[in-house]
TORDOSE-748651 format. One record per residue (C-alpha): residue in three letters; x, y, z; residue number from 1. Coordinates in Angstrom, 2 decimals. Example, Ala and Ser with C-alpha at 12.3 -4.5 7.8 and 13.67 -1.06 7.14 Angstrom:
2
 rest      xx      yy      zz  nr
  ALA   12.30   -4.50    7.80   1
  SER   13.67   -1.06    7.14   2
# end
This chain:
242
 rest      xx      yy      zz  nr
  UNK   18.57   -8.54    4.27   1
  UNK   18.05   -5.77    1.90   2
  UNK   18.06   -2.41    2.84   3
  UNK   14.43   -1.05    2.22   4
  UNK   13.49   -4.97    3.64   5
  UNK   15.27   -3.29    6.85   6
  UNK   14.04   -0.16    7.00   7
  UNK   10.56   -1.17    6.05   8
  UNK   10.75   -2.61    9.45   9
  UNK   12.04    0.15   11.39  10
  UNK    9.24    2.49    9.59  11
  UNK    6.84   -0.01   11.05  12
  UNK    7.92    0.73   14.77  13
  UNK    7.41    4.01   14.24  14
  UNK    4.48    4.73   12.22  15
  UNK    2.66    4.24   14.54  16
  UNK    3.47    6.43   17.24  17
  UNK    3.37    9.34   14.57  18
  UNK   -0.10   12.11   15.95  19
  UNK   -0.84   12.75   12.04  20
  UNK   -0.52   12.27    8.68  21
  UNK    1.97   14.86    7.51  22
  UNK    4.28   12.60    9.90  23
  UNK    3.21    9.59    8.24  24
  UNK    4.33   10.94    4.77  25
  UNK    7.83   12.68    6.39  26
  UNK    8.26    9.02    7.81  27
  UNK    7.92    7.45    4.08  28
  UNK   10.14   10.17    2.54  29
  UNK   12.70    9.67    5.34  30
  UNK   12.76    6.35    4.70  31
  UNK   12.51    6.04    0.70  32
  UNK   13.65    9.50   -0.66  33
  UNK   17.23    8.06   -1.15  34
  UNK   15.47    5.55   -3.65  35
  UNK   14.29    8.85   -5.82  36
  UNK   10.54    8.06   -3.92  37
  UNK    9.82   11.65   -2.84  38
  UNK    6.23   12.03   -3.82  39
  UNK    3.55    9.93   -1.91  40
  UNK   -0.14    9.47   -1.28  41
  UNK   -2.79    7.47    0.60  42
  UNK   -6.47    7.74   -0.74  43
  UNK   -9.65    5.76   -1.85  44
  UNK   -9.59    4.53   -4.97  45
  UNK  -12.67    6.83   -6.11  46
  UNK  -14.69    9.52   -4.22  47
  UNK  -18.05    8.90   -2.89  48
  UNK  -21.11   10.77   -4.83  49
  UNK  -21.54   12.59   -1.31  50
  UNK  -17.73   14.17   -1.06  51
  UNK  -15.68   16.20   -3.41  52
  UNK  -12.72   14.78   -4.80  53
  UNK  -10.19   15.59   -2.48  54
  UNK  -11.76   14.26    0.68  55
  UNK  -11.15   10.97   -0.98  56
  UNK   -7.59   11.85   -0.16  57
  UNK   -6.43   10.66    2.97  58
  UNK   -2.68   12.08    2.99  59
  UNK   -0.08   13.30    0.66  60
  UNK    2.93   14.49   -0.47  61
  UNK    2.75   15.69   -3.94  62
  UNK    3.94   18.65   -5.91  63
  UNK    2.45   22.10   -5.23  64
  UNK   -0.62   22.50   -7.35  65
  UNK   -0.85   19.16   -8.48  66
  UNK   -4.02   18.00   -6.69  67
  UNK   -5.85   21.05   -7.49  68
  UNK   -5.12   20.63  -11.27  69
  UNK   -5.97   16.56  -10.94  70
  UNK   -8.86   17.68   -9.11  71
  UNK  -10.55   20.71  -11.44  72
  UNK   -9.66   18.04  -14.35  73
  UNK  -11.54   15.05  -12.93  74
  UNK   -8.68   12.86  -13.60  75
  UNK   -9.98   10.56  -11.23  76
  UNK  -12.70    9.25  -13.51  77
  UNK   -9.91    8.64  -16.59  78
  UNK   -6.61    7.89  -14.73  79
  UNK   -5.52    3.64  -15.62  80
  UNK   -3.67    3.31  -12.69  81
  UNK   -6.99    3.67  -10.45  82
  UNK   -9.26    1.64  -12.49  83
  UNK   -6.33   -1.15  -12.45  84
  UNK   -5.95   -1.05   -8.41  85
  UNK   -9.80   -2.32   -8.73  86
  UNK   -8.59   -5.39  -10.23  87
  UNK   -5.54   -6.32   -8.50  88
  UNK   -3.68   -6.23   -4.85  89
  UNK   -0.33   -6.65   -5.91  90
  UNK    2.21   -3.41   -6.41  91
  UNK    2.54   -2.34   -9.62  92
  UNK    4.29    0.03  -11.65  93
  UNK    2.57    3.63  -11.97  94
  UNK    1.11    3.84  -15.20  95
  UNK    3.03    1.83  -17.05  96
  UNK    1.83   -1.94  -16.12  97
  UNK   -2.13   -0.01  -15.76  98
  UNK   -3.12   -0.72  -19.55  99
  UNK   -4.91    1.62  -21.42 100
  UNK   -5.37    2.48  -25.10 101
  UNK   -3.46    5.32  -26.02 102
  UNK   -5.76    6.12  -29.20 103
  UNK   -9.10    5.73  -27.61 104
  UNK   -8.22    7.46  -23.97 105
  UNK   -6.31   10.89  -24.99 106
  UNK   -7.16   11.75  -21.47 107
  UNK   -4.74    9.19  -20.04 108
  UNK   -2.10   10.55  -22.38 109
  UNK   -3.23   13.83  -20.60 110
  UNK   -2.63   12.90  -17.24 111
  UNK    0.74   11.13  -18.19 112
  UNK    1.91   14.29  -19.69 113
  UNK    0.75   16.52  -16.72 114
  UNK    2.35   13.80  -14.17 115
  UNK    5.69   14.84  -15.81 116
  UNK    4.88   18.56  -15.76 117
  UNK    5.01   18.02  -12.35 118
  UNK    8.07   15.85  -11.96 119
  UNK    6.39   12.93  -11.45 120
  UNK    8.00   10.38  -14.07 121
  UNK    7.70    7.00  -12.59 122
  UNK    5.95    5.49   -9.26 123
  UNK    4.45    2.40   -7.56 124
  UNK    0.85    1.95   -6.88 125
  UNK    0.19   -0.48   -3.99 126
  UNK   -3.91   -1.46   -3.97 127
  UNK   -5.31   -1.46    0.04 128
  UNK   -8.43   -3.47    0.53 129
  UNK   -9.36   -0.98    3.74 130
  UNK  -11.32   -2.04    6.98 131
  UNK  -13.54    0.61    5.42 132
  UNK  -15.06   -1.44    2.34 133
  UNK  -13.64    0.84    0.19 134
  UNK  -10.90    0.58   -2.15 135
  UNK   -7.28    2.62   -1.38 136
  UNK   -3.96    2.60   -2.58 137
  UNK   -0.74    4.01   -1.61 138
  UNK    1.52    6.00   -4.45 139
  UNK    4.92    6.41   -4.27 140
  UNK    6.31    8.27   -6.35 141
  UNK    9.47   10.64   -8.31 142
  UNK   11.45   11.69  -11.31 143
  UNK   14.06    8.56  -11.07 144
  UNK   13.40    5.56   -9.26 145
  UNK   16.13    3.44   -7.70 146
  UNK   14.02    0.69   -7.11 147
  UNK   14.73   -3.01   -7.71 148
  UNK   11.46   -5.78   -8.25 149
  UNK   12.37   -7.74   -5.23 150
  UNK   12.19   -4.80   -3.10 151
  UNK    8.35   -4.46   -3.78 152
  UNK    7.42   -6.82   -0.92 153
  UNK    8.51   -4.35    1.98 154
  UNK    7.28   -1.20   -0.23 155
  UNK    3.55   -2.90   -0.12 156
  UNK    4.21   -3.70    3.93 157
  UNK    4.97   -0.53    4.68 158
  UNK    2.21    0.96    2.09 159
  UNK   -0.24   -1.17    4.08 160
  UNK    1.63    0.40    7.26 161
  UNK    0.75    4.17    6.19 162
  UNK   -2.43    3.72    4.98 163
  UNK   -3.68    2.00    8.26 164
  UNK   -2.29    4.86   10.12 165
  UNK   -3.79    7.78    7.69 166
  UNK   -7.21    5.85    8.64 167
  UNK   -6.96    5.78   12.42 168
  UNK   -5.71    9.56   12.37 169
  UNK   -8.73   10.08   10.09 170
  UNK  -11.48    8.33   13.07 171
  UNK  -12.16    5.12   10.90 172
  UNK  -13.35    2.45   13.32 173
  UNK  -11.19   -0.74   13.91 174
  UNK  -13.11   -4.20   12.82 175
  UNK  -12.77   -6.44   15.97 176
  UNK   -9.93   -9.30   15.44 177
  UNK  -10.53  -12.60   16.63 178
  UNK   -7.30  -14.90   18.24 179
  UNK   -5.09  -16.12   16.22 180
  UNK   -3.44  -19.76   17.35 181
  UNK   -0.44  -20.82   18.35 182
  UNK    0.00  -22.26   14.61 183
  UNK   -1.12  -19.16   12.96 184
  UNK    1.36  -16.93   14.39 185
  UNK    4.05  -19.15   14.00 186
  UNK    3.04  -19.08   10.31 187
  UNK    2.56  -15.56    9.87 188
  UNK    6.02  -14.91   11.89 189
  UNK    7.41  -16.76    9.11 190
  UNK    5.54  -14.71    6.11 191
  UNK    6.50  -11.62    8.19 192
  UNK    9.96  -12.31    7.59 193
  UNK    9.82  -13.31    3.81 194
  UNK    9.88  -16.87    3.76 195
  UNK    7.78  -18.28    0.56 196
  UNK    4.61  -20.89    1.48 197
  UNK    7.16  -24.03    0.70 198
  UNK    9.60  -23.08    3.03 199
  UNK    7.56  -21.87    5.77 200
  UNK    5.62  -25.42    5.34 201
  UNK    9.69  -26.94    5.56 202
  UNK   10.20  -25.10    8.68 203
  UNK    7.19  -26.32   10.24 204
  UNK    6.88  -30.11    8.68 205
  UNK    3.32  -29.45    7.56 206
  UNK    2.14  -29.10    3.51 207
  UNK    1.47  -26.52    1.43 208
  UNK   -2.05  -26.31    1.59 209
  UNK   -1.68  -26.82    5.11 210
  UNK    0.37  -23.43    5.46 211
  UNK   -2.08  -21.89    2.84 212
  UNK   -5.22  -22.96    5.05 213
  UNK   -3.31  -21.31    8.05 214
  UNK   -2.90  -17.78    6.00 215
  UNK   -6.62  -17.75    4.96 216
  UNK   -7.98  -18.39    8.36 217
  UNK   -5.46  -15.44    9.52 218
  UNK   -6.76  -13.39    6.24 219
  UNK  -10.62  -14.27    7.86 220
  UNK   -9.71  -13.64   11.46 221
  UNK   -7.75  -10.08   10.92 222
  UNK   -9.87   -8.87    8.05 223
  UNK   -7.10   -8.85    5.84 224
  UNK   -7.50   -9.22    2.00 225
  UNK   -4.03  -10.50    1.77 226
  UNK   -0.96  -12.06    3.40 227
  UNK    0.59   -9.22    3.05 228
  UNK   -2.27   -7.34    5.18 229
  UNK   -2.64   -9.65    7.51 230
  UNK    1.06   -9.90    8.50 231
  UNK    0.60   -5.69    8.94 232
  UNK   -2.73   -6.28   10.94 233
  UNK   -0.51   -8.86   12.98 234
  UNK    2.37   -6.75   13.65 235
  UNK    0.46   -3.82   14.19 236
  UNK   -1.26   -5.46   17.26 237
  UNK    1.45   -6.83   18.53 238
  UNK    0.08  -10.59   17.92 239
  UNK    3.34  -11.27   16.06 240
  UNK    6.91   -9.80   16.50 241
  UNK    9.04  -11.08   13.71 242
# end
């Protein structure tokens, strides 16, 4: 198993036994700092028109000064990597898989070069359909990232792990889960643990679409957007222990 795979688990346990957020983010730089991750933050996607800026912020870790200068610049209404998280749930690279035009958008170039004034060179942005119907992500972030593709899979779990936990801490109200069967769980066991939809359907002699069918009725049951949620929502609540 790889290493973050393993930890991500063992940041699961404990997440949520953590009383607040600044525990939440010294649990994720315990956990990834040795991977050049050392800057991280949960947060809405955009502010309501009722809050200032930084309440959309739900916990961080980021340089000194930083939020107050992305805050007084209203980055928030020109930075890619937010207006890409609205089209997508899968991790992606900070910045440079959000597309923007460079010539038409000098305030993206902007932010890019103020990100770097403040050491923060390269990241992950992990997009968090919340319970809240409003949409989060989770950055990591650093200067140098040691951070292979196939290790994105446990990054998102354990983004979807600190951003469920920086919403409890902050009051938000649990949706009510219905019971998963017998089937289900033994499904998402299997996701929880990495195996792909063909062999999870080999390990239980069903099809495909039958173990697809299974993840979407988990997805409708635990108010999860993804697999990847519901497996958290899962684990979480103890319906699953993988």
């Amino acid at each position: 198993m790889d290493v973050i795979r393993s930890r991500a688990f063992e940041f699961v346990e404990s997440v949520q036994k953590l009383p607040d957020t600044a525990g939440v983010m010294d649990a994720m730089g315990h956990m990834l700092g040795q991977h050049g991750l050392d800057y991280f933050c949960c947060a809405y996607v955009a502010p309501l028109s009722t809050e200032p800026a930084r309440d959309a912020v739900l916990a961080d870790r980021l340089p000194a000064g930083f939020l107050d200068m992305y805050s007084e610049g209203q980055f928030v209404w020109d930075d890619p990597a937010l207006r890409y998280c609205k089209t997508t749930l899968r991790p992606f690279r900070w910045l440079r898989d959000a597309p923007y035009d460079p010539n038409r958008e000098p305030r993206a170039i902007e932010l890019v070069r103020r990100a770097r004034d403040f050491g923060m060179v390269d990241g992950v942005m992990v997009p968090v359909a919340s319970p809240a119907g409003r949409m989060g992500h989770v950055f990591f972030g650093g200067s140098e990232i040691d951070l292979p593709e196939r290790e994105l899979p446990a990054l998102h779990l354990m983004a979807l792990y600190a951003f469920d936990r920086a919403l409890r801490l902050r009051g938000q109200p649990e949706a009510p889960k219905l019971a998963l069967s017998l089937r289900e769980c033994e499904v998402l066991t299997l996701a929880a643990i990495g195996r792909s939809t063909e062999e999870i359907a080999g390990a239980l002699t069903i099809t495909g679409r039958t173990v697809k069918a299974h993840i979407k009725s988990c997805c409708r049951k635990l108010g999860a957007a993804t697999r990847t949620q519901a497996v958290m929502i899962a684990m979480r609540d103890r319906i699953i222990s993988p």
